[in-house]
N, C-alpha and C positions, 0 to 999 in steps of 0.2 A: 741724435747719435748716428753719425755713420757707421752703417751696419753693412757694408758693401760683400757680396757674394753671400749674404744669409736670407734665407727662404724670405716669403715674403708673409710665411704661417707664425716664425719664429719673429719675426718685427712688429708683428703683432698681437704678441704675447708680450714683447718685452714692453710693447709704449701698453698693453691694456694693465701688465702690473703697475708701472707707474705711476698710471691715470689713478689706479685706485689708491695706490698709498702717498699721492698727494691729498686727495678725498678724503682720507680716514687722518692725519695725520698731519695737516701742514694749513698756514694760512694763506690763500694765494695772494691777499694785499703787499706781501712782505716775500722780497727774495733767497733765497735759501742762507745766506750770511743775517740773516736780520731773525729767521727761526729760531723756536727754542731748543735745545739742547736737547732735551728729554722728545722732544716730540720729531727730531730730525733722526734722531737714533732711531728709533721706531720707525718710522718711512725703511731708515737703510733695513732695519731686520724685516722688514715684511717685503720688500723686493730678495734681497740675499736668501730668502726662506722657500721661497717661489721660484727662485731664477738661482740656483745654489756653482752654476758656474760663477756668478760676478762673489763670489766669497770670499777668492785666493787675492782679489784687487787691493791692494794697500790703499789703505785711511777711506774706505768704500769707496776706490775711485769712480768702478762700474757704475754702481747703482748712484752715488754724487751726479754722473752726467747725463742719466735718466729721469731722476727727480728736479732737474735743472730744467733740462728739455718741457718735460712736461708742463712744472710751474710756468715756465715763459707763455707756452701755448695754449697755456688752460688762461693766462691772466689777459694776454692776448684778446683771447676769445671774448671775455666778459667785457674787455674794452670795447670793442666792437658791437657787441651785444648793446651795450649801455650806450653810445654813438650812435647808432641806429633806434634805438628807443628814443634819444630828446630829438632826432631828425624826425621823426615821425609825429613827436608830438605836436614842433615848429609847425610841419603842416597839416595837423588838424585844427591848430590856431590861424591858419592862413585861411581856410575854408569859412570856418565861422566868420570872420571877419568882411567877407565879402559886402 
C-alpha cells in the first residue's frame, strides 16, 4: 500500500495489523478472491477494529488492499522459504554422493 508522507511508526502498525489478520483468519495457498466469505469478513473487522480510519472505505476498500499486500508477501515468503529448503537439500545430496 502506498502510504506516502505517513510516519514510518503508522506503516508499521498498519502492515503489523495485516500480518496478523492474515495469520488468524485466511489461507495463504489461496488469493483473497478464492477465500471464504466468513473468514475474509473477519480479516476485514479485525483490521477495521484496529485501524478504525480504514471504516469510512467502501466495500473495505482500505483494509482489501492491506490484506492483499500482505497475503502476496506472506505467500511470497514461504515460496522462498520452500526454494531455498529443496536447494539446500540438492546440495546435501551433492556431498554425499561424492
Amino acid at each position: 500500500m502506498k502510504l506516502v508522507g505517513w510516519s514510518e511508526v503508522l506503516k508499521a502498525s498498519y502492515h503489523k495489523t495485516a500480518h496478523e489478520a492474515v495469520d488468524l483468519y485466511l489461507n495463504v495457498q489461496h488469493n483473497l478472491a478464492q477465500q471464504k466469505a466468513d473468514d475474509l469478513d473477519k480479516a476485514h473487522t479485525h483490521i477495521e477494529n484496529k485501524l478504525p480510519a480504514l471504516r469510512n472505505h467502501q466495500d473495505h476498500w482500505g483494509a482489501y488492499v492491506l490484506l492483499q499486500e500482505q497475503l502476496k508477501n506472506k505467500k511470497d515468503t514461504l515460496a522462498k522459504a520452500e526454494k531455498c529448503e529443496v536447494g539446500s537439500k540438492k546440495e546435501e545430496g551433492k556431498k554425499g554422493v561424492k
